[in-house]
Structures are given as structure tokens and as C-alpha cells.
BAPADREN-466133 format. One record per residue (C-alpha): x, y, z. Coordinates in steps of 0.2 Angstrom, whole numbers, padded with zeros to 4 digits, always signed. Example, Ala and Ser with C-alpha at 12.3 -4.5 7.8 and 13.67 -1.06 7.14 Angstrom:
+0062-0022+0039+0068-0005+0036
***
This chain:
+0103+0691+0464+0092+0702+0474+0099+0719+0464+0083+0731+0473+0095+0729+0491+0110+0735+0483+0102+0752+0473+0116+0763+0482+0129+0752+0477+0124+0753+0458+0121+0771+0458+0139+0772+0467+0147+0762+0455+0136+0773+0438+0145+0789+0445+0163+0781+0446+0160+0775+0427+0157+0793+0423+0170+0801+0432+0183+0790+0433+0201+0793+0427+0206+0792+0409+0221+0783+0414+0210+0769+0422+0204+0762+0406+0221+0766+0396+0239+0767+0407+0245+0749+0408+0260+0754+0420+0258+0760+0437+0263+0776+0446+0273+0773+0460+0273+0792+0466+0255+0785+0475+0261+0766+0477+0266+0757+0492+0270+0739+0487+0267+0731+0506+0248+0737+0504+0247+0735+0487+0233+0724+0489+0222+0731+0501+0225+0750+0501+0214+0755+0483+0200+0747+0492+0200+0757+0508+0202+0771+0500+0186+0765+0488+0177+0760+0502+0180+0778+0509+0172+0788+0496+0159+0775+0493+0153+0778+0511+0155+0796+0509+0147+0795+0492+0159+0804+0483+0164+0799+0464+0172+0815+0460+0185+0815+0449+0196+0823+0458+0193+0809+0471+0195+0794+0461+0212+0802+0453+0218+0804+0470+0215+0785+0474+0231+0777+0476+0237+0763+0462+0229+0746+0463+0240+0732+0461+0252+0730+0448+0251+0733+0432+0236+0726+0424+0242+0710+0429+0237+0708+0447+0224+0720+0444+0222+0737+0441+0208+0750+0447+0194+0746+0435+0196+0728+0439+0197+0731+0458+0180+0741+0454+0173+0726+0446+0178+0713+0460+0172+0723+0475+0155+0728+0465+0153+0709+0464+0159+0707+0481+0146+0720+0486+0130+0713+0479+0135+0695+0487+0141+0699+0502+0157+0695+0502+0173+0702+0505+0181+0710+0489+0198+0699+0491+0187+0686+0488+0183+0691+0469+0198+0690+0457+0195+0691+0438+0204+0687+0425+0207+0689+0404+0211+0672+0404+0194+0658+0407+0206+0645+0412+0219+0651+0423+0208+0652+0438+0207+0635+0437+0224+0631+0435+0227+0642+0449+0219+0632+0460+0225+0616+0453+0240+0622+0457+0241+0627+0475+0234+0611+0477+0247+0599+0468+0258+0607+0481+0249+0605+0496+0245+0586+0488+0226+0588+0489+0214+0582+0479+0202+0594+0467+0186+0590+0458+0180+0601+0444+0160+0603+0440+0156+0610+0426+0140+0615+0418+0135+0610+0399+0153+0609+0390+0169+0611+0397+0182+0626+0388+0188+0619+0368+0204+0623+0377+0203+0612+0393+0215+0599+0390+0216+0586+0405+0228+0574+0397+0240+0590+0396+0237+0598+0412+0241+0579+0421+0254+0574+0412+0265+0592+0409+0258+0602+0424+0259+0587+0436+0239+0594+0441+0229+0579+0446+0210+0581+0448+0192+0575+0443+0180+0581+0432+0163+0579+0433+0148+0585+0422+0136+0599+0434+0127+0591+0449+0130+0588+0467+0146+0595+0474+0147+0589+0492+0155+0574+0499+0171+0576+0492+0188+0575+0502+0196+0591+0494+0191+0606+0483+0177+0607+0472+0180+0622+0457+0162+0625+0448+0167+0630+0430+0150+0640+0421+0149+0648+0406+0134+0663+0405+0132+0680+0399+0129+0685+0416+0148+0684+0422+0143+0693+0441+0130+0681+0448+0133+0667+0456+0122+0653+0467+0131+0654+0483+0121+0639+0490+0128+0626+0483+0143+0617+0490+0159+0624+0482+0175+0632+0486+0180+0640+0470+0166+0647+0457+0172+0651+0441+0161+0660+0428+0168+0664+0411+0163+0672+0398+0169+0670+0379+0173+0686+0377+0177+0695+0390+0188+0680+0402+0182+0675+0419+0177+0681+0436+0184+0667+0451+0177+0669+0468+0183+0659+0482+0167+0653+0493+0171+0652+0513+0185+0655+0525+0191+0639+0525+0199+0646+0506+0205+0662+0511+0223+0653+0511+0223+0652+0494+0217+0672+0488+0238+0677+0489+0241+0661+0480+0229+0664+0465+0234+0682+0465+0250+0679+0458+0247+0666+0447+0238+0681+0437+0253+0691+0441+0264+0681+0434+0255+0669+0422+0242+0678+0413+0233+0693+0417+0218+0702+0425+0201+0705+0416+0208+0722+0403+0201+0735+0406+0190+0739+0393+0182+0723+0397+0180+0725+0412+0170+0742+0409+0160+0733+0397+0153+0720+0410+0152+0737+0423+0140+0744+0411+0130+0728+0407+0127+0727+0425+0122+0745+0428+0111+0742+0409+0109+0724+0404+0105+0729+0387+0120+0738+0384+0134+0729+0376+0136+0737+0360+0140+0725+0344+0154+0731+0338+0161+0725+0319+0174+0712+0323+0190+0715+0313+0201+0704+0322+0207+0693+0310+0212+0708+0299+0221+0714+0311+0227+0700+0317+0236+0698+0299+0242+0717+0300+0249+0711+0316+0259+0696+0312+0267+0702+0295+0271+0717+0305+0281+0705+0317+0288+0695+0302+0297+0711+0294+0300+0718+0311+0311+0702+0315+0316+0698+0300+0306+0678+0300+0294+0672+0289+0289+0660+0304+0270+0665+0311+0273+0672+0327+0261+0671+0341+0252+0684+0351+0248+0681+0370+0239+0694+0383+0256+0699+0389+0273+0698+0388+0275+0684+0404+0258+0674+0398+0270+0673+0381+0284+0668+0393+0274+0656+0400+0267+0646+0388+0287+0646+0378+0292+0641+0394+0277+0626+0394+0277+0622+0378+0298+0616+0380+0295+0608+0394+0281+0599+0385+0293+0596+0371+0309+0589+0385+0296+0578+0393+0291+0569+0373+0307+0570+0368+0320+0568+0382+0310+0557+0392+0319+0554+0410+0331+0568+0409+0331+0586+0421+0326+0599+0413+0337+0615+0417+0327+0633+0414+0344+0645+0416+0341+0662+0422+0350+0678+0427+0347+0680+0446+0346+0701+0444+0335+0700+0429+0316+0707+0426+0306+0700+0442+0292+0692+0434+0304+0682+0422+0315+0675+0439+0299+0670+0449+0289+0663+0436+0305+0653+0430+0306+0646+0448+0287+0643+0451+0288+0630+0435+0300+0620+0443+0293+0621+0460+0279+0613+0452+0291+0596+0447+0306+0587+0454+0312+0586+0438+0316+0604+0432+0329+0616+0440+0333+0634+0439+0351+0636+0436+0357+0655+0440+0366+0664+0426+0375+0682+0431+0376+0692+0416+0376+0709+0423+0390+0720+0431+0406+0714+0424+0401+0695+0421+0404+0688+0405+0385+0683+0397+0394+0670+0384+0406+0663+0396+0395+0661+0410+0383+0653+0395+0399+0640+0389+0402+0637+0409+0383+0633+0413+0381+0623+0399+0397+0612+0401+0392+0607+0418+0372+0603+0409+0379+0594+0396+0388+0583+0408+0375+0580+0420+0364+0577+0399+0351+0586+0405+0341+0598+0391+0346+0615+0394+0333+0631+0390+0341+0648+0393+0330+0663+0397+0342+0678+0394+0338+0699+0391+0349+0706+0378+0352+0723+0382+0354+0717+0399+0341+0723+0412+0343+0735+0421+0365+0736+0417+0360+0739+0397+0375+0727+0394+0377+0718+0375+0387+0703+0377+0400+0697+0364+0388+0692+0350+0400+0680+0339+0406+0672+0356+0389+0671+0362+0385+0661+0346+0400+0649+0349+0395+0645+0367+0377+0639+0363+0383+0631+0345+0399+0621+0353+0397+0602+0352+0396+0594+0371+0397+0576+0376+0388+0568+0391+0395+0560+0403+0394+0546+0397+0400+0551+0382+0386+0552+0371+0380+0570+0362+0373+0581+0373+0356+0590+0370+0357+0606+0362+0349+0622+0370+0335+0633+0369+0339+0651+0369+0325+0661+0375+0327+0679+0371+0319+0693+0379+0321+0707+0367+0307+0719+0375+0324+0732+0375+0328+0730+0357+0316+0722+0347+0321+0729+0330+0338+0720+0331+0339+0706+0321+0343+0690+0328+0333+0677+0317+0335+0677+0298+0344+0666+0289+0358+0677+0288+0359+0684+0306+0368+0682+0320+0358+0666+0331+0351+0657+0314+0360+0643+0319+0355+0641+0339+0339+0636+0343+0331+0654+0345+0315+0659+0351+0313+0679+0352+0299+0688+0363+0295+0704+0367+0283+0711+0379+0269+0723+0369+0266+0735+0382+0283+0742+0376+0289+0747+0362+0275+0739+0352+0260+0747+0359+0269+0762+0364+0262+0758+0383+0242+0755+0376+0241+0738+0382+0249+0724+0390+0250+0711+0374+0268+0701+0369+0272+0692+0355+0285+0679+0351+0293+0670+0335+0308+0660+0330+0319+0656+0319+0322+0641+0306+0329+0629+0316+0317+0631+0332+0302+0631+0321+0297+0615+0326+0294+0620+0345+0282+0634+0341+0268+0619+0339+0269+0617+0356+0271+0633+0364+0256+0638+0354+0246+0624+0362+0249+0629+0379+0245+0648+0375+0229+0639+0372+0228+0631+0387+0231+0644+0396+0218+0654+0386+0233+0666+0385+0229+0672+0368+0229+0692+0367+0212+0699+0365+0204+0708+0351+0206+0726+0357+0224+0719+0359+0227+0713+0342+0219+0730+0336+0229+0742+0346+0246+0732+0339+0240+0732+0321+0239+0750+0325+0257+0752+0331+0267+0743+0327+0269+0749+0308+0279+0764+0316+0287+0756+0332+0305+0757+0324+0306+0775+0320+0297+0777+0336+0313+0768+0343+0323+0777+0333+0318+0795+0340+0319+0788+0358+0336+0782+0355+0340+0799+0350+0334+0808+0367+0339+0795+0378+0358+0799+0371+0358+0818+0371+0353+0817+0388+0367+0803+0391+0377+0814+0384+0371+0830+0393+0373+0820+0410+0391+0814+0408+0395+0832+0406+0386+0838+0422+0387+0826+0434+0404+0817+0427+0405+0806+0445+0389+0797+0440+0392+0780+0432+0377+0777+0419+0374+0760+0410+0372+0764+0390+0376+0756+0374+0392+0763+0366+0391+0774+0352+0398+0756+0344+0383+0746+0349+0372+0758+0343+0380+0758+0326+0375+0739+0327+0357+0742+0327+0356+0740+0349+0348+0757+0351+0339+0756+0367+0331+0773+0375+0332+0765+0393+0350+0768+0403+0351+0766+0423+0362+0780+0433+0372+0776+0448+0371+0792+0455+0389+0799+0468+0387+0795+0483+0396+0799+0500+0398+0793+0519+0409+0787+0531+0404+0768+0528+0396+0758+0515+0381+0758+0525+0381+0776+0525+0384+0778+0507+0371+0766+0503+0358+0775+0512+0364+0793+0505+0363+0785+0487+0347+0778+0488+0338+0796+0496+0349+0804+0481+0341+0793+0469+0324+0797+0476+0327+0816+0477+0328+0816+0458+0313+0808+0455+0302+0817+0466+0312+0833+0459+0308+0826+0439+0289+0822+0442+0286+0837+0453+0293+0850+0439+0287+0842+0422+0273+0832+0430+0263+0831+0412+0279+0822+0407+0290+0816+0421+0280+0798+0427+0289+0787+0442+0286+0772+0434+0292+0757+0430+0288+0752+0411+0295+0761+0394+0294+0761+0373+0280+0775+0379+0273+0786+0365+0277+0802+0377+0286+0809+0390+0299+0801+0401+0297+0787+0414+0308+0785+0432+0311+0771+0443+0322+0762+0456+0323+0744+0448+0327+0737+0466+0309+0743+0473+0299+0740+0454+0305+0728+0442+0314+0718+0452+0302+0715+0466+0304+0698+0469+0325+0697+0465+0335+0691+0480+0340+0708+0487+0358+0703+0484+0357+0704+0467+0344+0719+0467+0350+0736+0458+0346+0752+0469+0350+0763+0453+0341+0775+0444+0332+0769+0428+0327+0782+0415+0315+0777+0399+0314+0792+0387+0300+0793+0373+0303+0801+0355+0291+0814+0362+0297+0822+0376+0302+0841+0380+0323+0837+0380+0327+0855+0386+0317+0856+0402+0321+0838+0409+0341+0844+0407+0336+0860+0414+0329+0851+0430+0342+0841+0429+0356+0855+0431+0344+0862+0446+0346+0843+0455+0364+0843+0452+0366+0862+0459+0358+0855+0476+0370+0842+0480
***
């Protein structure tokens, strides 16, 4: 890499590092006051480019930019830095450059678009491939075919060629050679891909959301570590590694949070956790169920990454199927379960249910002692023979301090495995990492889902496993405090706006330990058709968020996540969480996610003011 030509883009880059945005290296949401979704993907990096040609790294500036991406998932603004850098001293466009947490995923990325447009892949790599690689794995569960090949000549070959190198210099790359997908990684810090020639540029969306939805991006403290080493190669700072201490504060923290003594397992974030439990079963259906369907059943209206990455799994194999499950608005959770599974059994397939309890974004509890006879009752095939029992997954990200899993509890006898995604409640919104455990009887399946974390090199990182050792020791009274505000102002709404209907637990849920601090709000609306009271609702709901964060903007955030250590987070579930839900199931409703530290008395006060103005 010829650095003297790119000077200006180095000295850009040092005065962007000193200036940038606390938030950059520490928010893992995004603000959607300064986020429009169709340019999600491009707009950060005009706006870069801008004051790049400008020379401008203000702060002011760089606060101003608009958000990149989503979450820190598909990227975030210090890994869009990093990617266009890289793009910048090689000449390429920034798209082009993706990097990620995970050293793997890339690769199975592409593997992926390619077993559905049936081509063929070859993978070079130099000196020893990843521990983690496992090829018998990723043919025989993924359905991925390809070949791999020790470092030498790439060309000639009637498909993609993917270059897998590990080096302490993860920005530089040998353009020159013959390869469509380079892939350096690093064992600290994850991987940088980039995809070499137009004739790829098909499969930049495509890569894009597997990190979106199956892992994550490089984290941002990462990823300034590497901006640094490139600006000052001698710069990496050794810093005393405690991870295994806290990685033993972090799962006996989870062990009494869950009330398990089974070893829970800790993944980057809460869908790379979702993903390798979702792997790991099928893994287990395919050794143990040999020849049968496998049925992943989901609520159609639930949490957006959970639906689509549900149905990118079985579009990957003929033999699994997403089944819809509606839980929300009046539907009945466990009869809906005892209905779906019926049908299941009689087909004897193997049935894995993926279910939020609260519900997301209603806050709706089923019927827990019903619940527990639908997934219990005794099902014939068929045929007559016994039917395979199911897998509940749970998503408890709203109410991980219920318990669900002891011996005593009220799933210890379903097959139950819990998860909870850590930029929540558990990190209090520091960092993006999830967790899952299980109870006795589904012990045995944790094996395999913590094999395919490790395949996906999906494991949370160091700083993670710190940042949750710090935590989550006072996460349930941080609940508790939350749980508190979000009901006074509950409360204070039903008294002031009476026509509104909000979605809460009862008094009498609470008293059973669901004590969620999040609640959606269908505000009143008016028109002389449907169409016109749509529309009226939906500028309603956005008058009083731009109202909330415009008044209490140190504390008022539009934005999508919640478990925050402050303030009080806004959003419209239909244009955030549930991005990619069918839009007939998608909720245009206020969603409110208050903290234990918040100013109570101002946010009712703006609230009276929005009431006064309709």
C-alpha cells in the first residue's frame, strides 16, 4: 500500500478520531430523528465525503452526520469510517468494504448467496484455516458446498474464489491477484471482507444483511483500535486481559439471574445468539429426526430481525418451513401454540417455536399454566406413532428477571431455551452482546447451539463480556426502577388522554414478577374514513415524538431499543423494529421505553402540553 498518495486521507481520518462523537464509540441504538431507512446505506457516506472534501472534522460537523446503518449490526458510523478509509487507500468504492466482529461470517455470507444462485465457490487460504472452520458442518447443516484450497493460484475457476488471510495488518490487501472476495481477519478484532470487481457488486446487499441479521459489524471499539493502528502502527496498547474473570462474573450472574445452574452461553448479540440456537436445533433435527421437516414457528408481527432471519434459514433448505404463529391483538398465544402444534404433529415433523413473552410490541402475557399444557400435551402422528416434542425458544429480552427455568418454575418441564438480547436490560444499552441458557430437560441441545456460535465466530467479545460483568449484578433493580416510571406514567396517561388505548401489563402481571418498563400507545384518532384515520394517527404519533425529543432532548431519544441506563427512548414499531414484517401485520403505534433515570415530572409535563394541542 502506497500510504505517501493518501497523506490527506490519513490526516482527515486523525482529525475525525479526535473529534468525533462520544456516541460513536458508545450508543448501540440508532436515532431516527436523523435516519431515513431507504438511504440508510449510502447517505453517512455523502455526507462524509462532504466534509472530507471540505476538510471539515468539526465536531459539531461529525454530530450532525446522519445515523449509519442500523444498529451496530449493519454498521454504525465508526465502522463506516473504517470501510471507506480502506476503500480510500485502494481505490475502491466504500460499499465494497464491509467489516465485521465475526472472522467467519463473511465467508459464510458468500457461501450463502451462492448455494442459492447454485454456483460453485472456492476458498484459498493462506497458512491455517480458522480452529473454527468446520467444513463437514457447513455442507452438511448449512447446505454450503465449496472447495478449499491451501494459498496459490486463484484463476481458472468456474465460480467465486474467497481469499481467507490471517495478518496483523487487517487493511491491506493484494488487489492483483484473481479474487472476488478478500477476507482478512484478525484474532482479535474480526475481519474486514472486500468484494473485488463489478462483476460482484450483486452480492454487497446480500452480505450486508447477513451481518444484519446473523452476526454483527466490527464493534466499535475495535474498530478504532485498527483506525489508530493505521494512523500509528505502533499503537495498540496491551491491555491486561481479564476475560475469563469476567467471563465467570458473567455467567454466574446469568445462573442466578435465571434461576439455572446450566452454563449459559454469550454471543455478540442477541440475533447472533438467535442464530446459532436456531442452528444448533436444526443441527440436532437433522442427527436425530433424520428425513423429517423441520418447522421454525413464529409470530408474523414479532421483532423484525427474529421473522427474517427465521425465514432466511429455511430458505436456505427444502426441508424446514416457517409456520406463522399470531399472538398479538386478541389472539390466544397458548391456543394458537396447541392449534400449530396439532397440525405438526400430524404432519411428524419436529417443531421449534420462537416466541417473545411479554409480546412485542402489544406487551401481552399469555396464560402461563395453559401455555404449559399446549407444549406438554402428548401428540400422535399420523401414523400413529408419538410425535416429537417441541423446542420453545424464548425471547425474554422484555422480562429477563422472570423465571422460567428452575426446577420449580413454570416451563421446567417443556423443552426451554431462554435468550435475551444484552444491549437491553443487561448492558443497560453499552453493547450489543446476548446471552442464552436452558433449563434441565433442554440441556442436552446447548452442545450444539454452542458449536455453531463457534462456527459462526459469534462468541461476544472481550470488551463485551467486561461491560456485562459490569452490569448485570444490578440489572434487576435497574428493572425494577424502570418498571416504576414506565407505570406512573401509564398511569398519569390513562388519566389525561383516557381515549388512548396503551398496551401494559396489569397490576396482576406485575405482581407475578412481568414488570416490563416498555408499553405501546395507540393514540385517538379521527376522519371521515379509515384511510383518513390512519393517516391522522400516524402524524399524531409523530407529533409527539418530535414534541418529546425536541423539549427534553438530553433525555427524550427516538429510538428504537430500551433496558437503557437513562432517559426515555420513542419509536413507531412499524418504521423500526419491525422493518422487515409484512405491512399487514405491522403496528403504527407509539412505543415508549423508560429508564429508572429519567426526569418523570417534565416528560408528563410535555405530555399535558401534546394533549392540550389536539
Amino acid at each position: 500500500m502506497k500510504m505517501t498518495q493518501h497523506n490527506h486521507t490519513l490526516d482527515y481520518i486523525k482529525g475525525v478520531i479526535e473529534n468525533m462523537p462520544a456516541d460513536w464509540l458508545k450508543l448501540t441504538t440508532h436515532r431516527l430523528d436523523i435516519y431515513e431507512e431507504e438511504l440508510a446505506k449510502t447517505q453517512f457516506l455523502e455526507h462524509l465525503e462532504n466534509l472530507f472534501n471540505a476538510n471539515n472534522f468539526e465536531s459539531k460537523a461529525l454530530n450532525e452526520l446522519p445515523t449509519a446503518y442500523d444498529y451496530i449490526r449493519l454498521g454504525h458510523p465508526l465502522s463506516c469510517v473504517l470501510e471507506w478509509t480502506i476503500a480510500k487507500l485502494h481505490n475502491q468504492p466504500p460499499e465494497n468494504v464491509i467489516s465485521f466482529s465475526s472472522k467467519i461470517a463473511p465467508v459464510l455470507a458468500v457461501l450463502r448467496k451462492n448455494l442459492l444462485a447454485n454456483k460453485n465457490t472456492q476458498i484459498i487460504y493462506k497458512g491455517e484455516l480458522p480452529a473454527y472452520f468446520d467444513a463437514d458442518v457447513l455442507r452438511r447443516v448449512y447446505g454450503y458446498q465449496f472447495e478449499l484450497k491451501q494459498a496459490g493460484d486463484a484463476t481458472g475457476f468456474d465460480g467465486s474464489t474467497v481469499f481467507i488471510a490471517a495478518q496483523d495488518n487487517i487493511v491491506d490487501f493484494d488487489l492483483s491477484q484473481g479474487v472476488d472476495f478478500f477476507v482478512n481477519t484478525h484474532a482479535h478484532f474480526g475481519s474486514v471482507l472486500l468484494v473485488n470487481g463489478e462483476q460482484n457488486a450483486g452480492y454487497i446487499s446480500e452480505i450486508q444483511h447477513v451481518r444484519r441479521r446473523e452476526t454483527i459489524a466490527m464493534t466499535p471499539a475495535n474498530v478504532l483500535t485498527v483506525l489508530k493502528t493505521l494512523l500509528a502502527p505502533s499503537s495498540i496498547e496491551n491491555k491486561q486481559d481479564n476475560t475469563e474473570a469476567d467471563k465467570t462474573l458473567v455467567l454466574d450472574a446469568i445462573k442466578e439471574i435465571t434461576n439455572t445452574n446450566i452454563p449459559a452461553l454469550v454471543g455478540s448479540s442477541g440475533l447472533s445468539m438467535q442464530y446459532a440456537i436456531v442452528m444448533g436445533l436444526v443441527h440436532e433435527a437433522l442427527d436425530t429426526h433424520q428425513g423429517k421437516a423441520i418447522k421454525i414457528v413464529v409470530p408474523p408481527n414479532c421483532y423484525g430481525g427474529t421473522n427474517d432471519q427465521a425465514r432466511r434459514v429455511a430458505a436456505c433448505s427444502d426441508h424446514i418451513e416457517v409456520v406463522d404463529l399470531p399472538v398479538d391483538g386478541g389472539k390466544d398465544m397458548a391456543q394458537g401454540i396447541d392449534t400449530v402444534l396439532d397440525k405438526i404433529a400430524d404432519e411428524d415433523a419436529v417443531p421449534y417455536i420462537i416466541v417473545e413473552i411479554p409480546t412485542n410490541p402489544r406487551v401481552e402475557v399469555p396464560n402461563l399454566v395453559k401455555l404449559k399444557e399446549a407444549l406438554s400435551k402428548v401428540r400422535k402422528t399420523r401414523g400413529g406413532g408419538a410425535a416429537v416434542d417441541p423446542v420453545f425458544i424464548l425471547d425474554q429480552t422484555f422480562c429477563p428477571n422472570v423465571y422460567f427455568l428452575g426446577e420449580n418454575d413454570m416451563l421446567s418441564t417443556v423443552r426451554t431455551i431462554a435468550y435475551v438480547s444484552g444491549s437491553k436490560f443487561p448492558s443497560g444499552g453499552l453493547c450489543t452482546a446476548g446471552y442464552c441458557t436452558a433449563n434441565k430437560k433442554a440441556e442436552p441441545l446447548m452442545e450444539k447451539i454452542a458449536l455453531h456460535l463457534k462456527i459462526a465466530d459469534n462468541e461476544a467479545t472481550a470488551l463485551q463480556l467486561e461491560i456485562l460483568a459490569k452490569q448485570l449484578p444490578s440489572m434487576n433493580q435497574r428493572i425494577k426502577g424502570a418498571y416504576e416510571n414506565a407505570r406512573k406514567f401509564v398511569n398519569f396517561i390513562e388519566e389525561t388522554l383516557p381515549e388512548a388505548k396503551i398496551n401494559f401489563v396489569s397490576e396482576e402481571l406485575a405482581a407475578q414478577g412481568f414488570t416490563p418498563s416498555v408499553f405501546s400507545l395507540d393514540l385517538p384518532t379521527k376522519g371521515n374514513s379509515d384511510e383518513e384515520k390512519e393517516a391522522y394517527k400516524r402524524d399524531l404519533n409523530l407529533q409527539l415524538i418530535n414534541r418529546m425529543i425536541g423539549e427534553i432532548p438530553h433525555e427524550s431519544k427516538f429510538c428504537v431499543s430500551y433496558g437503557q441506563l437513562k432517559g426515555c427512548y420513542w419509536t413507531i414499531p412499524a418504521t423500526s423494529t419491525q422493518g422487515t414484517t409484512k405491512e399487514d401485520d405491522k403496528d403504527y403505534i407509539v412505543r415508549v421505553a423508560l429508564s429508572a433515570n429519567l426526569d418523570l415530572e417534565r416528560h408528563k409535563k410535555v405530555f399535558s402540553d401534546f394533549v392540550a394541542s389536539i
